[in-house]
C-alpha positions as CSV (number, residue, x, y, z in Angstrom):
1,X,-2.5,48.8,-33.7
2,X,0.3,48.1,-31.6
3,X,-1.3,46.0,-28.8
4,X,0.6,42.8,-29.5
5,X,3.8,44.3,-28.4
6,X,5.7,45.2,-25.0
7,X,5.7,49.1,-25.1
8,X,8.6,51.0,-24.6
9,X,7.1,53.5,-22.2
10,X,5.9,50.4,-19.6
11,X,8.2,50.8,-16.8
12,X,11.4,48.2,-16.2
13,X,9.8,46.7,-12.6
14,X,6.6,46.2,-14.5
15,X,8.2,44.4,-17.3
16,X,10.0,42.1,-14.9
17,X,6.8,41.3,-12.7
18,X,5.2,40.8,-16.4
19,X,7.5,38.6,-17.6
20,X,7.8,36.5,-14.0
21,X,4.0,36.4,-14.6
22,X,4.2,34.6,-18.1
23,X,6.8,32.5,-16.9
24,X,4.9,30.7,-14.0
25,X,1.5,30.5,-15.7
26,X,1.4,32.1,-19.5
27,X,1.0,29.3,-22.0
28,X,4.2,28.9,-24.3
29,X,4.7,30.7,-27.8
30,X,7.1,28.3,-29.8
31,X,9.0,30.1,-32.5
32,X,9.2,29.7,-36.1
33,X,12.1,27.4,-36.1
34,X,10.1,24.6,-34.0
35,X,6.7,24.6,-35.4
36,X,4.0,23.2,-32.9
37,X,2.2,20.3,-33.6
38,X,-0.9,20.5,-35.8
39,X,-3.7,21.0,-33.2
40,X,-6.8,22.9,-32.9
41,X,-4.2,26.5,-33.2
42,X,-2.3,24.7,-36.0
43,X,1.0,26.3,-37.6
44,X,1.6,29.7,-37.0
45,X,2.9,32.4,-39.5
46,X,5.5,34.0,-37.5
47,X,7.3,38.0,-38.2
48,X,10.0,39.0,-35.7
49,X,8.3,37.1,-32.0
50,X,5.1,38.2,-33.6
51,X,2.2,35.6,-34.8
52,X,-0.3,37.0,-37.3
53,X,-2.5,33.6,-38.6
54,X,-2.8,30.2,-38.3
55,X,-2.8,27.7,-41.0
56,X,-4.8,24.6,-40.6
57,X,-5.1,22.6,-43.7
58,X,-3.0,21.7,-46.4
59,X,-3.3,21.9,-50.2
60,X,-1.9,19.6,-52.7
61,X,1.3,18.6,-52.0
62,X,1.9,20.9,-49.8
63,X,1.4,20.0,-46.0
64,X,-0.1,23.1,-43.5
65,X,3.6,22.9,-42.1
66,X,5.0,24.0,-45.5
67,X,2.4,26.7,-45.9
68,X,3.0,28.1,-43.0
69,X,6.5,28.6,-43.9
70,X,6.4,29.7,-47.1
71,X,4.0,32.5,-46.0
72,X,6.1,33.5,-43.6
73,X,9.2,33.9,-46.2
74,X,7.0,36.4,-48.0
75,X,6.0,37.9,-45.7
76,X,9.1,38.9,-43.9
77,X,10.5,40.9,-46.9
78,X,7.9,43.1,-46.7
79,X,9.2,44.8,-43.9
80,X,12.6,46.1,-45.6
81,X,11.0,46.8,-48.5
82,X,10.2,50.5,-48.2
83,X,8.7,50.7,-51.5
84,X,6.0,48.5,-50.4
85,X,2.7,49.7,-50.0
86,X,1.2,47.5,-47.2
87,X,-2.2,48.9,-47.4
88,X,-2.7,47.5,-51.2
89,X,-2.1,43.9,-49.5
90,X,-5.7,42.8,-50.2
91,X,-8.1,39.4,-51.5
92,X,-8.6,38.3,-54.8
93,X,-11.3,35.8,-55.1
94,X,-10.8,32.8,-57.4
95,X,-12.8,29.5,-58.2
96,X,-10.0,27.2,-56.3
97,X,-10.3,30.1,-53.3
98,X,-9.0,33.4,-52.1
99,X,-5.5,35.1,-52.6
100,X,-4.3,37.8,-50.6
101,X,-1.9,39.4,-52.2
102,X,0.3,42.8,-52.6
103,X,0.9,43.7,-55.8
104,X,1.2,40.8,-58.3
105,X,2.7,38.6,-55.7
106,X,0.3,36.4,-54.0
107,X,1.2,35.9,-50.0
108,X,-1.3,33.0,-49.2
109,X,-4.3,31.3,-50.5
110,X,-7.0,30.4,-48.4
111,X,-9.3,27.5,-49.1
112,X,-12.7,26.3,-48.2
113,X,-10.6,23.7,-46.4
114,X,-9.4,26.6,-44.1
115,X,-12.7,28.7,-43.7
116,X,-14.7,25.0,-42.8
117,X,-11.7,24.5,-40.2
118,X,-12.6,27.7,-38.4
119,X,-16.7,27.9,-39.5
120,X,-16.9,30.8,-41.0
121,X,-16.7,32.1,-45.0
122,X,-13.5,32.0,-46.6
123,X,-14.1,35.9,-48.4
124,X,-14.3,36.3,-44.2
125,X,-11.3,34.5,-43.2
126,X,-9.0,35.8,-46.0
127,X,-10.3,39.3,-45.4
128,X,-9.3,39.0,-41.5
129,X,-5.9,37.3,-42.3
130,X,-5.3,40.3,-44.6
131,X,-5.7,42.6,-42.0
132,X,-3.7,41.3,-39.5
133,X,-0.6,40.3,-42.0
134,X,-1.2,44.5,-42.4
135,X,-0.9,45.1,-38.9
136,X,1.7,43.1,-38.2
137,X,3.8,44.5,-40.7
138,X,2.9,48.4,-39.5
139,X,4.1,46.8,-36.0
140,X,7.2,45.6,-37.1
141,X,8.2,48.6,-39.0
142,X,7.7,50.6,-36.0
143,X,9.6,48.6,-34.2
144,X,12.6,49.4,-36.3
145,X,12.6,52.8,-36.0
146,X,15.3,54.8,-34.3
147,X,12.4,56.3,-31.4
148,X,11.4,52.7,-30.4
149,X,14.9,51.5,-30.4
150,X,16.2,54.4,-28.3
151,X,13.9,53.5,-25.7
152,X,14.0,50.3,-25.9
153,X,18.0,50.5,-24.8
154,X,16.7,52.5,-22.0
155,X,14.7,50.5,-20.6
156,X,17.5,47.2,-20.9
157,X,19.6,49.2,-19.1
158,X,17.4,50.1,-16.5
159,X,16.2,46.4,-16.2
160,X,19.2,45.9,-15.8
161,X,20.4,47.6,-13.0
162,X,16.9,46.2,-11.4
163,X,18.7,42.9,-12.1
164,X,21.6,43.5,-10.3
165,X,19.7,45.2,-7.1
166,X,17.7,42.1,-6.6
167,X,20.2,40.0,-7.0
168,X,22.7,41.9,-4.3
169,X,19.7,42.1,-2.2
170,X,18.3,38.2,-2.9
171,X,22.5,37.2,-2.0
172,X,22.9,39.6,0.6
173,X,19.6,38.1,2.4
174,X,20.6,34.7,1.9
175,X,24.4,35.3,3.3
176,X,22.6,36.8,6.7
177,X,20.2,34.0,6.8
178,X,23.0,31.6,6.5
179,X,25.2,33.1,9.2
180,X,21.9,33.0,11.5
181,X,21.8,29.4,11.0
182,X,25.5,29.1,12.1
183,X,24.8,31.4,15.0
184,X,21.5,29.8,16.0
185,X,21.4,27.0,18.6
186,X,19.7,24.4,15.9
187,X,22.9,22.5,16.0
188,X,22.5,21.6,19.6
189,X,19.2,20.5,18.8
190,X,18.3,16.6,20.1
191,X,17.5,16.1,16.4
192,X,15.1,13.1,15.1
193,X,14.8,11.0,17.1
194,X,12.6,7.2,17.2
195,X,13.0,5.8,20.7
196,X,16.5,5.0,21.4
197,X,17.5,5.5,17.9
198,X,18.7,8.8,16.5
199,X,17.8,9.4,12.7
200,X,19.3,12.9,12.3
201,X,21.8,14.9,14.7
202,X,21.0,18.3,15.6
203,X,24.0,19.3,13.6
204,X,23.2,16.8,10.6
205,X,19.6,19.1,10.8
206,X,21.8,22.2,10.5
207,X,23.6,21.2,8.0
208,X,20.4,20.0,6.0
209,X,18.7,23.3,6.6
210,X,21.5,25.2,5.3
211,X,21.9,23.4,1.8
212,X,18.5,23.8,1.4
213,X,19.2,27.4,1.6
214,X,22.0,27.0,-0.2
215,X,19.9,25.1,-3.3
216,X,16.9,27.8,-2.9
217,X,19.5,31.0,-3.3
218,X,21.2,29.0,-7.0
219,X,17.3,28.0,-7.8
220,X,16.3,31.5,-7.3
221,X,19.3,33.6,-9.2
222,X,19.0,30.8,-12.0
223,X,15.5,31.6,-12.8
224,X,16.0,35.8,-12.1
225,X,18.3,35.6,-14.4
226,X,16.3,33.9,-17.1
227,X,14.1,36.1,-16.6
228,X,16.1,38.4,-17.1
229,X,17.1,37.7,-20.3
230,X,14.2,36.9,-22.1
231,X,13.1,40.2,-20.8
232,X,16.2,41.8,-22.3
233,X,15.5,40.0,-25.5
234,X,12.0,40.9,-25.5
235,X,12.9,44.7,-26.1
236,X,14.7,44.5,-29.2
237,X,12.7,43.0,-32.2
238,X,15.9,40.9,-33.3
239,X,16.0,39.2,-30.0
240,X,12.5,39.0,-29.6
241,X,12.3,35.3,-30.5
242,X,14.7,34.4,-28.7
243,X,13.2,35.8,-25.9
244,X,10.0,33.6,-26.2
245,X,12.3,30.7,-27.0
246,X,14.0,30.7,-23.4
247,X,10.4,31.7,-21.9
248,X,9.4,28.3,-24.0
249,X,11.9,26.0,-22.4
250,X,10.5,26.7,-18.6
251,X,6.9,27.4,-19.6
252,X,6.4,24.1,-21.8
253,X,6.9,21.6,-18.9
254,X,4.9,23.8,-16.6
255,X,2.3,24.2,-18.7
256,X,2.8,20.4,-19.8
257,X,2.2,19.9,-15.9
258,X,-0.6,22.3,-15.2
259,X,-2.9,21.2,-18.0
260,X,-2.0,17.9,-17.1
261,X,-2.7,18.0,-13.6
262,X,-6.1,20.3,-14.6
263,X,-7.2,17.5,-16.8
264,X,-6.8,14.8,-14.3
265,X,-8.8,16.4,-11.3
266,X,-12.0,14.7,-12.6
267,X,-10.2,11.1,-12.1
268,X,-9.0,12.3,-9.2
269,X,-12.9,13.1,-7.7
270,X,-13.7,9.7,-9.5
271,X,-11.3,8.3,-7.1
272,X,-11.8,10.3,-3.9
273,X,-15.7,9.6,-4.3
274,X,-15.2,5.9,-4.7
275,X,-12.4,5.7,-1.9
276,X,-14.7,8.2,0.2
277,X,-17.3,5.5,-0.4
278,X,-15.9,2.6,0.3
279,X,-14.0,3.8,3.8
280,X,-17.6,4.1,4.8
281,X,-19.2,0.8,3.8
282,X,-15.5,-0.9,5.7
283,X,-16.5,1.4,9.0
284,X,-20.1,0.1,8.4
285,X,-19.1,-3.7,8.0
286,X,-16.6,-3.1,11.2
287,X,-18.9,-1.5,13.0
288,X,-21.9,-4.6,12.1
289,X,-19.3,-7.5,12.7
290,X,-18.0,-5.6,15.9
291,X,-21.9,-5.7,17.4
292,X,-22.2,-9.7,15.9
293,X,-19.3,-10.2,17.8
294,X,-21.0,-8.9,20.9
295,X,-23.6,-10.9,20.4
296,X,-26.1,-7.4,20.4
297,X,-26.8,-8.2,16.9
298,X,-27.7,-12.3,15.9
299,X,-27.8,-13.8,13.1
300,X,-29.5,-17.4,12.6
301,X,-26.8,-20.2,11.7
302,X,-24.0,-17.1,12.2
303,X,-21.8,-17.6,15.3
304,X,-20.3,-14.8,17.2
305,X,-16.5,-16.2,16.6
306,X,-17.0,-15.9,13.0
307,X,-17.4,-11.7,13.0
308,X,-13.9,-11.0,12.8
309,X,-12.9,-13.7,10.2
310,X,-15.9,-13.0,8.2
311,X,-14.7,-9.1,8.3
312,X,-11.1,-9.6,7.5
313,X,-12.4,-11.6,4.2
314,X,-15.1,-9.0,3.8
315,X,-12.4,-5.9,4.3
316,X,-9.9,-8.0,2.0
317,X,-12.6,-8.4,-0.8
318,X,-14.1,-4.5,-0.6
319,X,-10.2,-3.3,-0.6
320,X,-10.0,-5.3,-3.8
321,X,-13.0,-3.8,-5.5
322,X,-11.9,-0.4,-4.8
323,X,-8.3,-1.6,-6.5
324,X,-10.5,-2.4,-9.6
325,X,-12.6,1.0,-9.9
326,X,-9.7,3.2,-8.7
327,X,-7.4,1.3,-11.2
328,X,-8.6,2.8,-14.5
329,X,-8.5,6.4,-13.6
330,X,-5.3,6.2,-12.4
331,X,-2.4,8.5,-13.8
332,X,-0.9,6.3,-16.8
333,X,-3.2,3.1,-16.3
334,X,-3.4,2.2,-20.1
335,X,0.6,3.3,-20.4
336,X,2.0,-0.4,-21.7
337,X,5.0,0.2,-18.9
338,X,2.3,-0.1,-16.6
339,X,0.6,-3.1,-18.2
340,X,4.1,-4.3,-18.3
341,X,4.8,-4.3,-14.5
342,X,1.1,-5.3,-13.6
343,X,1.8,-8.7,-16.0
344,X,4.9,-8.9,-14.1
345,X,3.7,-8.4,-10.9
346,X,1.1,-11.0,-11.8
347,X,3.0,-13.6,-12.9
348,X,5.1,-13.4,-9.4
349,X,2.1,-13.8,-7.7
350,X,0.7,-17.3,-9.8
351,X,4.2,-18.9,-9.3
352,X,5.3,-18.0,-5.8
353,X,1.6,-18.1,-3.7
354,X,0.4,-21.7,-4.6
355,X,1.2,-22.8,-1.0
356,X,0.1,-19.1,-0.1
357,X,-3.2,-19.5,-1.7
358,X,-3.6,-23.0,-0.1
359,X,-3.2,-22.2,3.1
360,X,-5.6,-18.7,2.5
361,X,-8.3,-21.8,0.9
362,X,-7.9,-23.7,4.4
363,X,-7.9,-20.4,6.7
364,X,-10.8,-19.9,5.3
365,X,-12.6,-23.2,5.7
366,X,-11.3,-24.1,9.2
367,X,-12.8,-20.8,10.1
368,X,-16.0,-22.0,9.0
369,X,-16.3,-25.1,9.9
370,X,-15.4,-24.6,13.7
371,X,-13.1,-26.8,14.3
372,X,-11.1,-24.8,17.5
373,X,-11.2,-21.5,18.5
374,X,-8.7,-19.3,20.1
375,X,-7.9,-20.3,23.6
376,X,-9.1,-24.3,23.1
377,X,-6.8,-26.8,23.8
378,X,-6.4,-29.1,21.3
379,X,-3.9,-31.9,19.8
380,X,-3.1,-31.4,15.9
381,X,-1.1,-34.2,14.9
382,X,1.6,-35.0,17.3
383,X,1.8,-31.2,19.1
384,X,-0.8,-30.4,21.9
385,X,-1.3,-27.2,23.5
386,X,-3.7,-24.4,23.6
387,X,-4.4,-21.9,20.1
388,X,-3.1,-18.5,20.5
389,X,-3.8,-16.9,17.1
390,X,-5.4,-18.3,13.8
391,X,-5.0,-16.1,10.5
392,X,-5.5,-16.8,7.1
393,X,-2.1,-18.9,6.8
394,X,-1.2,-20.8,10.0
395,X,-2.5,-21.8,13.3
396,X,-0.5,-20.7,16.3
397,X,-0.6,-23.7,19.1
398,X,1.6,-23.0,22.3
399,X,2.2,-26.4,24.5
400,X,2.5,-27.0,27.9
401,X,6.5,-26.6,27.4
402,X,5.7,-22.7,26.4
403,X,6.8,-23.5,22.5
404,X,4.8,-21.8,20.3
405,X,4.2,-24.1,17.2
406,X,3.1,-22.9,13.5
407,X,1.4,-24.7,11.3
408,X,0.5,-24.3,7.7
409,X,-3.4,-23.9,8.0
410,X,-3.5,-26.5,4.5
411,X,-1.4,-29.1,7.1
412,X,-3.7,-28.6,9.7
413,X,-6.7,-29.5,7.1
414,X,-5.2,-32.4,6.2
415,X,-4.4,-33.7,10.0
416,X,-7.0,-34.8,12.3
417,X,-7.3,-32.2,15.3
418,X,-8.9,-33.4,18.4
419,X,-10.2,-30.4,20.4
420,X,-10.8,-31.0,23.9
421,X,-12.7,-27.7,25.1
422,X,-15.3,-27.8,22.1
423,X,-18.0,-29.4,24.6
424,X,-16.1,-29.4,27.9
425,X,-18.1,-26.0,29.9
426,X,-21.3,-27.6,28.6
427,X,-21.0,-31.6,29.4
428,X,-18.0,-31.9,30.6
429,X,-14.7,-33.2,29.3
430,X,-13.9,-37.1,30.1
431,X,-9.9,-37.7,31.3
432,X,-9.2,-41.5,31.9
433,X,-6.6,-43.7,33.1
434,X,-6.3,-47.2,33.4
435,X,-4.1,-49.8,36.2
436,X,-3.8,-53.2,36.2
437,X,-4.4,-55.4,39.4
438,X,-4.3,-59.0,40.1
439,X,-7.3,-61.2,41.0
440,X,-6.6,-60.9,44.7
441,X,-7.7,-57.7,45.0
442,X,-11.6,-57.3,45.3
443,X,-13.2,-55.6,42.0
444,X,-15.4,-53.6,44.0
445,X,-12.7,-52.1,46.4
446,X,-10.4,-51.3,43.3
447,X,-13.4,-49.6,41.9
448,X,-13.9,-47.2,45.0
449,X,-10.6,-46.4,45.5
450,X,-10.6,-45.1,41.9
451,X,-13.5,-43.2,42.2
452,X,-11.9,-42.0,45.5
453,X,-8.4,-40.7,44.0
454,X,-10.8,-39.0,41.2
455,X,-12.7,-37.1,43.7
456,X,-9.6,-35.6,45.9
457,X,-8.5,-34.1,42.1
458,X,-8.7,-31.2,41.6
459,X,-10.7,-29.5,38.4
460,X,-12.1,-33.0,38.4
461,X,-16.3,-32.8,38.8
462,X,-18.3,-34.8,41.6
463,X,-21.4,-34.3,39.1
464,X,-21.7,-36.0,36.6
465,X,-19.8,-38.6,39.3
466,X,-16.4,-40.6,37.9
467,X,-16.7,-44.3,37.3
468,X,-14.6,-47.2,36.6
469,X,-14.2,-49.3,33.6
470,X,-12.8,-53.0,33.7
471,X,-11.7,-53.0,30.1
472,X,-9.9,-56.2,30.4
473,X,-9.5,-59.5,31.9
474,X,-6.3,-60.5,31.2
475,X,-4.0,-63.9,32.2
476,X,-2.5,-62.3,35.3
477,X,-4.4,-58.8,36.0
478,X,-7.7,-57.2,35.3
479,X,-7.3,-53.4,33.0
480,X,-9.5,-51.0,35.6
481,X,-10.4,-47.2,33.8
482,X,-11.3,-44.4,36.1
483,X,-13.0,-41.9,34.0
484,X,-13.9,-38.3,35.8
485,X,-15.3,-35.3,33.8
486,X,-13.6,-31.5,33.9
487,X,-14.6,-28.2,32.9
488,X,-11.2,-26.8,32.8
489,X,-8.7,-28.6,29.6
490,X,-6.1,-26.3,29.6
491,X,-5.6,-28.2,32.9
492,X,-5.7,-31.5,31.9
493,X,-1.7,-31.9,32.1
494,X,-1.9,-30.9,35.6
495,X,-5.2,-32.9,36.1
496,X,-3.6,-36.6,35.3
497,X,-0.3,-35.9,37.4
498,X,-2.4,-35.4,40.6
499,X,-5.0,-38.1,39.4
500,X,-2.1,-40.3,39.5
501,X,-0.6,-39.2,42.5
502,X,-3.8,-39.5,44.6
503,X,-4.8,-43.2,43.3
504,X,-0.8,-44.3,44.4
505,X,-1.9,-42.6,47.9
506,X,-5.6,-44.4,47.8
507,X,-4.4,-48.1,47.0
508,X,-1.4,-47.9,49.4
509,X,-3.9,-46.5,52.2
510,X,-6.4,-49.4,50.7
511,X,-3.6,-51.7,51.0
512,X,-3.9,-52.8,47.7
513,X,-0.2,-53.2,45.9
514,X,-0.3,-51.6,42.0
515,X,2.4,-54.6,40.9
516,X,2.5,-56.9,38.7
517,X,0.4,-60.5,40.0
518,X,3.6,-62.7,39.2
519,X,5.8,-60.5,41.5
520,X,3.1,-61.3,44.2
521,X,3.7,-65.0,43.4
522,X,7.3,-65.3,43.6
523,X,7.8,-63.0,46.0
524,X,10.0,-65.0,48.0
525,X,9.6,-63.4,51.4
526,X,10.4,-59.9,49.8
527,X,8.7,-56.3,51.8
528,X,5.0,-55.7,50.1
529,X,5.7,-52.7,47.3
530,X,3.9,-50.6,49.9
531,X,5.8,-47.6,51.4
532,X,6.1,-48.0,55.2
533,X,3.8,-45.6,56.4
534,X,0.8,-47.7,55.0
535,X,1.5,-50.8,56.2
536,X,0.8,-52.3,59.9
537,X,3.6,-52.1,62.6
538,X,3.5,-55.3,63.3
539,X,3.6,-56.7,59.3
540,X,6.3,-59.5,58.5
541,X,7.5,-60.3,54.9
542,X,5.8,-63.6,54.1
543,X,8.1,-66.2,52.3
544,X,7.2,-69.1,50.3
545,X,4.9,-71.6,51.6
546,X,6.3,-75.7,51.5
547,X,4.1,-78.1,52.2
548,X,4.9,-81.8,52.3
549,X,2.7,-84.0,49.4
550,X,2.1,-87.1,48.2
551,X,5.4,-88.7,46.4
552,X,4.9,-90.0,43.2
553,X,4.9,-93.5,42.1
554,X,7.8,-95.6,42.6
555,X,9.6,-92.4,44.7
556,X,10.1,-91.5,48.4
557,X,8.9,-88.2,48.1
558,X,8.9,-85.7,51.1
């Protein structure tokens, strides 16, 4: 009859363990003066710690909350009152429903409302709650008496000399750990350390290790000794609920926690399986455009340099669906302060990415329409030089010079890019220069000489052979063009200084001057603009030739 109670004769260490037990995993009893919500136990009908029923419905004006309480008020009476005869508390059955009641004085009235709660008979229900209002009463009264009290004052006293052992023991341990920590050679530790940069002394370690010792030893004596009381309360039956009530503070978050956490493990094996799922599609789609990439695996109309864009995109786009499935079982997803940041975060991301978004747009196109790739030389508006990296949001060119240029992949759209290794291994890339030499010189010997310098260049091709273009004839000089194909453009700097250099060494060998025609006619006895070495050793400066003509009419003339 007794069962609901903590027995006198249970020893003081077994209490303690007990009441440790209930603390880190029993589910909370709330006393009388903070009534639970209504839920599927309802409001209890409380006597000294103890509850004896449940009321779930309400009748007339009178909510379950009020019931519950109003029981309770006549109930508790019943336990002074010696002249009481508990076991004539019985049921009366009436057409609005079943009183139990002692004497004339009806205790509670239970209603078809209440049995249908609970699915089962209401002559059943009210015959169970008059039992247990019975029992509960015979327990209290027991409790009362002078032989349960007696013990009950033996055993606080023994808990609570167990209270003051562990706690000398729990401080005395603590004290040596600490002074081992002060003796111990932590402190001359070489601490945390990221290459050259030191996060944490050995000393700074120390000192963190001890006031987590420090925190542990107040954590650990703060919940012994609320323990320690509610145990203590838990012996006498006037302290009994207040007992539960400090149990109630600790246990209510915990067990807010733990059947939180418990109800969430489903989401959470929603969201392992899908993020289990989709790291194995990404490692399959690595693995596929890794292979493309290698040309092992071929795809009509797909080229090998688009594998790693195509996976970025790819990764990008599966990393977002998992977002989307994972989002919805995630811990507070429908809260509105998470709507709130997500609109927030949203809006950032429409005002400030426009430009982002436009140069993601033309990442993505110059990717496909293979315009460069990385390592061709090419000329993108006014900057020329080789592409070291393309992403999603600039191009990367580094110039002859060594500067590394970046441009916004939406500029580069809109410029015209001239690439000069897109065909150059296959037929050849055309470099051309053009001089200008006066009618004197023979055509064809300007032409050889061209084709000459072209051919002691180096990088420059003997097949398919250079050739010369006269692109001009104008008043004083004819335009020549030496064109010579390459296979190397990252050259091409180089190339055209030693083209130039070796048609200056061809024409002065050729004795043909690269000057201007009307210098050549009013020349007045000046040195040919030919160095020295070229020229004969026995050539003379010519002057101006005089020669005597007719002299006009009427004149002398010479």
């Amino acid at each position: 009859m007794f069962h609901r109670s903590i027995k006198p004769h249970q020893s003081p260490l077994a209490c303690l363990l007990l009441w440790i037990c209930v603390l880190m995993a029993s589910c909370p009893v709330m006393p009388a003066q903070q009534l639970p919500p209504a839920g599927k136990d309802g409001y209890p009908v409380t006597l000294e710690g103890h509850d004896i029923l449940h009321i779930y419905e309400g009748v007339g004006t009178f909510s379950p909350q009020d019931r519950a309480q109003r029981a309770a008020d006549k109930i508790r009476p019943l336990v002074q009152a010696s002249d009481a005869d508990i076991a004539s508390i019985t049921t009366v059955d009436e057409p609005y429903g079943t009183e139990i009641v002692v004497g004339d004085q009806v205790l509670l009235l239970v209603t078809d409302d209440d049995a249908h709660h609970l699915h089962v008979t209401r002559d059943l229900m009210a015959t169970y709650y008059a039992r247990q209002i019975r029992e509960t009463i015979n327990l209290v009264r027991y409790e009362h008496s002078n032989k349960f009290l007696i013990k009950a004052a033996a055993y606080a006293l023994a808990t609570l000399a167990l209270y003051v052992l562990v706690i000398w023991l729990l401080l005395t341990g603590f004290r040596r750990l600490l002074r081992w920590l002060r003796a111990s050679k932590l402190s001359l530790a070489e601490g945390i350390k990221i290459q050259q940069s030191t996060l944490l002394a050995g000393e700074r370690i120390a000192s963190v290790f001890a006031s987590v010792v420090r925190l542990l030893r107040v954590v650990l004596v703060f919940v012994l000794t609320w323990v320690f009381l509610a145990t203590e309360f838990n012996y006498f039956p006037w302290t009994r609920e207040h007992g539960r009530q400090l149990l109630a503070y600790i246990t209510t978050p915990v067990q807010f926690v733990v059947r939180g956490f418990v109800s969430y493990l489903p989401n959470l094996f929603y969201i392992f399986v899908i993020v289990a799922v989709m790291y194995y599609v990404m490692k399959f789609v690595r693995l596929l455009a890794r292979e493309i990439e290698r040309e092992k695996i071929r795809i009509p109309g797909f080229y090998a340099e688009w594998a790693q864009p195509t996976y970025r995109i790819v990764r990008f786009l599966l990393q977002a669906f998992t977002v989307v499935l994972v989002f919805p079982y995630l811990p507070g997803a429908n809260s509105p302060a998470f709507k709130g940041v997500g609109l927030f975060l949203g809006v950032l991301f429409s005002l400030g990415s426009t430009s982002a978004v436009a140069n993601i747009v033309a990442g993505t196109i110059l990717t496909y329409t293979r315009g460069f790739r990385t390592g061709d030389w090419v000329k993108i508006g006014d900057n020329m030089g080789a592409i070291v990296a393309q992403n999603l949001l600039a191009t990367h060119v580094r110039t002859i010079k060594n500067e590394e240029v970046t441009i916004p992949n939406s500029v580069v759209l809109s410029s015209h890019v001239v690439n000069y290794s897109m065909v150059a291994q296959s037929d050849g890339l055309i470099l051309h220069t053009s001089v200008t030499i006066g009618y004197d010189a023979p055509w064809r010997k300007v032409h050889q000489l061209l084709i000459e310098a072209a051919l002691k260049t180096k990088y420059i091709l003997a097949s398919p052979a250079p050739f010369v273009l006269q692109n001009a004839l104008n008043d004083s000089y004819v335009q020549y063009e030496i064109n010579a194909y390459t296979n190397q453009p990252v050259e091409m700097v180089y190339i055209y200084s030693d083209l130039h250099a070796n048609i200056q060494d061809c024409f002065y060998a050729g004795g043909v001057e690269i000057m201007s025609p009307i210098y050549s006619a009013i020349r007045d006895g000046n040195k040919a603009a030919i160095p020295a070495e070229f020229l004969p050793r026995d050539y003379r400066p010519q002057g101006f030739r005089i020669a005597k003509g007719d002299s006009p009419a009427g004149g002398t003339g010479e």
